[in-house]
C-alpha positions in Angstrom: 56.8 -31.6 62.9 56.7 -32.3 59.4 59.4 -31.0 56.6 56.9 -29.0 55.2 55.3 -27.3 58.1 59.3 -27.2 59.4 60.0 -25.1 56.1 56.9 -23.1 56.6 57.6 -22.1 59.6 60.9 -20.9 58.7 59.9 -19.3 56.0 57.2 -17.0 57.6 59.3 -16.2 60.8 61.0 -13.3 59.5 58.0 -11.8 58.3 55.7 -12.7 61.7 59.0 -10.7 63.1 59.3 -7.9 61.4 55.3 -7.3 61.4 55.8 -7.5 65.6 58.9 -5.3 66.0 57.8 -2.9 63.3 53.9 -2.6 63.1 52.2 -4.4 66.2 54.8 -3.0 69.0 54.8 0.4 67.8 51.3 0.3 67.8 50.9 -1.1 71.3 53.4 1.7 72.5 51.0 4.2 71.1 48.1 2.6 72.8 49.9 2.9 76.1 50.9 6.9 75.6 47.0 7.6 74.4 46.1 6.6 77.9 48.9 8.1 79.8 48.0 12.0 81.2 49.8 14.8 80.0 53.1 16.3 81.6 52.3 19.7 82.9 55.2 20.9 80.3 54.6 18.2 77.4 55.0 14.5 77.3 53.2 12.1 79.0 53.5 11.4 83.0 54.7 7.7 82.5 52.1 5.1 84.8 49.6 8.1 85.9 46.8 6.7 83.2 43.8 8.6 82.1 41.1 8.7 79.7 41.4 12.4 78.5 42.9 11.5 75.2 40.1 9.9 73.9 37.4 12.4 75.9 39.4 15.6 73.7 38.1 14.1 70.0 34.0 14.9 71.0 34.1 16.7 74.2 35.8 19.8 75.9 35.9 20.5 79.2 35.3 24.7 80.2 37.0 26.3 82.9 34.7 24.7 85.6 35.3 21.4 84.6 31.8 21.1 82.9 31.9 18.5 79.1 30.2 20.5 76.1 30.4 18.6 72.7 33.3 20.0 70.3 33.0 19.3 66.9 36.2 20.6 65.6 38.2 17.7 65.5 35.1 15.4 63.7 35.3 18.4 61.0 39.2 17.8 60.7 38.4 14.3 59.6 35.4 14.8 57.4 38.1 17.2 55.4 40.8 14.6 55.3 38.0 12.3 54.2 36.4 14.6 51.7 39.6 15.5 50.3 41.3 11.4 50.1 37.9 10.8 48.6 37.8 13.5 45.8 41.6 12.7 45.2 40.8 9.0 44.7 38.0 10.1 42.3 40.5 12.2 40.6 43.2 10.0 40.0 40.6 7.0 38.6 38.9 9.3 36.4 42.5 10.5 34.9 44.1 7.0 35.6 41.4 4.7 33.8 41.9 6.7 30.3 45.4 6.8 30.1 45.3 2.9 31.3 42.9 2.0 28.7 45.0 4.0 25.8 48.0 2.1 27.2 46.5 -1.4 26.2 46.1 -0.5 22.9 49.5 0.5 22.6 52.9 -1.9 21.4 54.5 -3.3 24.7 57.5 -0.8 24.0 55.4 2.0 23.8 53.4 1.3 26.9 57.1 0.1 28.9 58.0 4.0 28.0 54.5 5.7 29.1 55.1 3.6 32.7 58.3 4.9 32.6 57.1 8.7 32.0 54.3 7.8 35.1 57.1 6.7 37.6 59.5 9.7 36.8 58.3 12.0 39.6 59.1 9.1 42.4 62.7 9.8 41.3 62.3 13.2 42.6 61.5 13.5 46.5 57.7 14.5 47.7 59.1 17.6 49.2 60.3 19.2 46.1 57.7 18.3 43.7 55.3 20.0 46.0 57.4 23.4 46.2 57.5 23.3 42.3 53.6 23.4 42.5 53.7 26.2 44.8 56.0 28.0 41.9 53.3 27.0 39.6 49.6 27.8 41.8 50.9 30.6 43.3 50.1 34.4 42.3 52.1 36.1 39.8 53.3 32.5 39.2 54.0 29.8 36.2 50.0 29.2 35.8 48.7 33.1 36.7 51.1 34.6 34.3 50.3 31.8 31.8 46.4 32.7 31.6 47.3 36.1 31.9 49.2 36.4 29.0 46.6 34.4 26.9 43.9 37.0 27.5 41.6 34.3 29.9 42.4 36.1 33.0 42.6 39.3 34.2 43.5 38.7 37.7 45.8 36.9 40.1 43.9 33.0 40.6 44.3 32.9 44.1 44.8 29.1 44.3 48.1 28.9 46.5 46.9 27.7 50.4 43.3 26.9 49.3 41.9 23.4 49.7 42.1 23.3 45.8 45.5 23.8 46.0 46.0 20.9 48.6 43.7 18.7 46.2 45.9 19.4 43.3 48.7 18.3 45.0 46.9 15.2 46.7 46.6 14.6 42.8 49.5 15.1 41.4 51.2 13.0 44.4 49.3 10.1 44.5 48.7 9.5 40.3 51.0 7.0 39.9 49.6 4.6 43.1 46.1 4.5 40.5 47.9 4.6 37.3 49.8 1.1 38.1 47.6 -1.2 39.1 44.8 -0.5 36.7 46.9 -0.7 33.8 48.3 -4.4 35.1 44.6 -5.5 35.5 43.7 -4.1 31.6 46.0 -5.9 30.6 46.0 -8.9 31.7 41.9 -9.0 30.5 41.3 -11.4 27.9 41.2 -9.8 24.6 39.1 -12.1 23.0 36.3 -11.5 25.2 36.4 -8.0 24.1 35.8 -9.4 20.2 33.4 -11.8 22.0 31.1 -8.7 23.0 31.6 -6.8 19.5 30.7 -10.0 17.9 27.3 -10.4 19.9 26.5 -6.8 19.0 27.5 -4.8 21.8 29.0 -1.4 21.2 32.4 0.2 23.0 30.2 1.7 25.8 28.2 -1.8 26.6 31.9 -3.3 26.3 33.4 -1.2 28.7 30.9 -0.9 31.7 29.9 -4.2 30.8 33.1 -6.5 30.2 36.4 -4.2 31.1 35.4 -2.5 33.9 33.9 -5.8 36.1 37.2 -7.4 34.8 39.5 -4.7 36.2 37.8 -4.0 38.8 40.3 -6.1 41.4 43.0 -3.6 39.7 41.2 -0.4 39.9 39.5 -1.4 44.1 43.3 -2.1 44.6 44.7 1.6 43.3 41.9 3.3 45.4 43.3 1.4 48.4 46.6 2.8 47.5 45.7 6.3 47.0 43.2 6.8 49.4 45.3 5.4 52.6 48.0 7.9 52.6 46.0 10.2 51.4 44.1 10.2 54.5 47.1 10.2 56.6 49.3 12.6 54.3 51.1 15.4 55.4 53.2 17.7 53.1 50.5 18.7 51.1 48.2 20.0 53.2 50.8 21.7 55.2 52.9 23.3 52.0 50.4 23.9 49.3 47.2 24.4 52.0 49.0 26.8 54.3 47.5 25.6 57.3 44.3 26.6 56.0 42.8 23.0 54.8 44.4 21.6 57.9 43.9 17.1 57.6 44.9 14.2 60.1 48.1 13.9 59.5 48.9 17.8 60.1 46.8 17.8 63.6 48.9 14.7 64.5 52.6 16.1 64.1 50.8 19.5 65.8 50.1 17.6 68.5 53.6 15.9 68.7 55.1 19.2 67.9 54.8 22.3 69.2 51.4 21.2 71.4 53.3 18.6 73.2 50.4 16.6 73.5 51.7 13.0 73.3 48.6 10.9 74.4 46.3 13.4 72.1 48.2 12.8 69.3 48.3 9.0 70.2 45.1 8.8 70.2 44.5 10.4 67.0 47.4 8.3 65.3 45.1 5.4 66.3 41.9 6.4 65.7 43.3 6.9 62.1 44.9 3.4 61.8 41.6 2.2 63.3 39.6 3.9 60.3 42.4 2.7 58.1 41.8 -1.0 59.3 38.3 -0.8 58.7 38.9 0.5 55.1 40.6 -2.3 54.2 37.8 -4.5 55.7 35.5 -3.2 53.8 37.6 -3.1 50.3 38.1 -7.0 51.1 34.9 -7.8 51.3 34.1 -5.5 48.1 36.5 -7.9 46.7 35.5 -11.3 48.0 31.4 -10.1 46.5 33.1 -9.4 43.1 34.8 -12.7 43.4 31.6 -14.6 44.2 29.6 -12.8 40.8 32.6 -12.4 38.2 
């Protein structure tokens, strides 16, 4: 063996490592509970196998053992889907603005706006979300607020709506947008910019027609960050939603929880990861076409 492949080696060992005890062996553990068959008082009865994991996501079985298609648990990921989707759009639509005033800004200036955007990661998810539950809920920051001003007469009614859960969603997950697109701004060439005012273009042709192609690596890359945990996320949903805009993540630590349904909520956990997997796929090959044409 070569020095160089003997360095190699050494070099991605820890890594190959840490992916196999940490990512590929809990996963295969999961696996193994999804087909295991429920303990008659929760758990999993270990080496009695079984399919009925996977047969609970599109069918349920009635009292005389007959299969009718259930639906409930397809409209529990459309949600989470809906909702990672709109908060994605969210976060570009405030993200690419504030990125694009940020590159027109003195590096000290812009050094002190990415500081103001990582502030809340200071602060644990948890509490941020209760402070918006101060703020959405009736008779709170935002009702009295409005109130006050003459716009509303009565009480919003936000708190434990799916608008609530999306604001939070928002809120969380800004930052995950905010970063990359910013880095991929500014590391654009400026004088391609002049290039396009100089051949006539105006700011709109410049943008959708030079900034945006040229960040788009940066801005595919924040969607990836926002809309993977969004997909999966948890407090949200389950403090600002009040059960009511129920996602993945929620039905998973219910089944976990207080359903005791380990190979259920195996199963989901991996048909998640599955979609999750195929999400990236997809944003890859997104990426390797917008190589191929820039």
């Amino acid at each position: 063996m070569s020095t160089v492949r003997a360095r190699d080696l050494a070099l991605t060992t820890p890594a190959a490592l840490f992916l196999a005890v940490f990512m590929i062996a809990p996963l295969l553990l999961m696996l193994y509970v999804s087909t295991l068959e429920r303990a008659p008082f929760g758990g999993v009865l270990w080496g009695s196998h079984t399919g009925v994991a996977y047969e609970k996501l599109l069918f349920e079985r009635d009292l005389a053992g007959r299969l009718s298609f259930n639906s409930d648990y397809i409209a529990i990921f459309a949600r989470s889907f809906r909702l990672a989707t709109i908060t994605t759009i969210l976060t570009l639509l405030v993200s690419l603005p504030t990125a694009l005033y940020m590159t027109t800004l003195s590096r000290r200036r812009a050094a002190f706006i990415l500081f103001l955007v990582t502030v809340p990661f200071w602060t644990n998810l948890l509490v941020r979300n209760f402070a918006w539950i101060l703020i959405l809920r009736n008779g709170g920051t935002l009702d009295q607020s409005l109130q006050w001003l003459g716009l509303t007469s009565n009480s919003l009614d936000i708190l434990y709506t799916p608008l609530a859960t999306g604001i939070g969603l928002t809120y969380s997950f800004l930052p995950f947008m905010i970063l990359p697109t910013y880095v991929a701004l500014e590391r654009i060439d400026k004088r391609l910019i002049e290039a396009a005012f100089d051949l006539g273009a105006d700011r709109w042709r410049v943008l959708t027609r030079v900034v945006l192609p040229l960040a788009m690596p940066g801005i595919l890359a924040g969607a990836i960050l926002v809309f993977v945990p969004c997909l999966g996320a948890y407090v949200s949903p389950e403090l600002l939603g009040g059960g009511k805009s129920l996602m993945i993540g929620n039905l998973v630590q219910a089944q976990f929880g207080a359903s005791r349904n380990w190979p259920f909520g195996a199963a989901l956990a991996l048909v998640l990861v599955a979609v999750l997997l195929l999400t990236l796929l997809l944003w890859r090959f997104v990426q390797r076409r917008l190589g191929r044409t820039a």
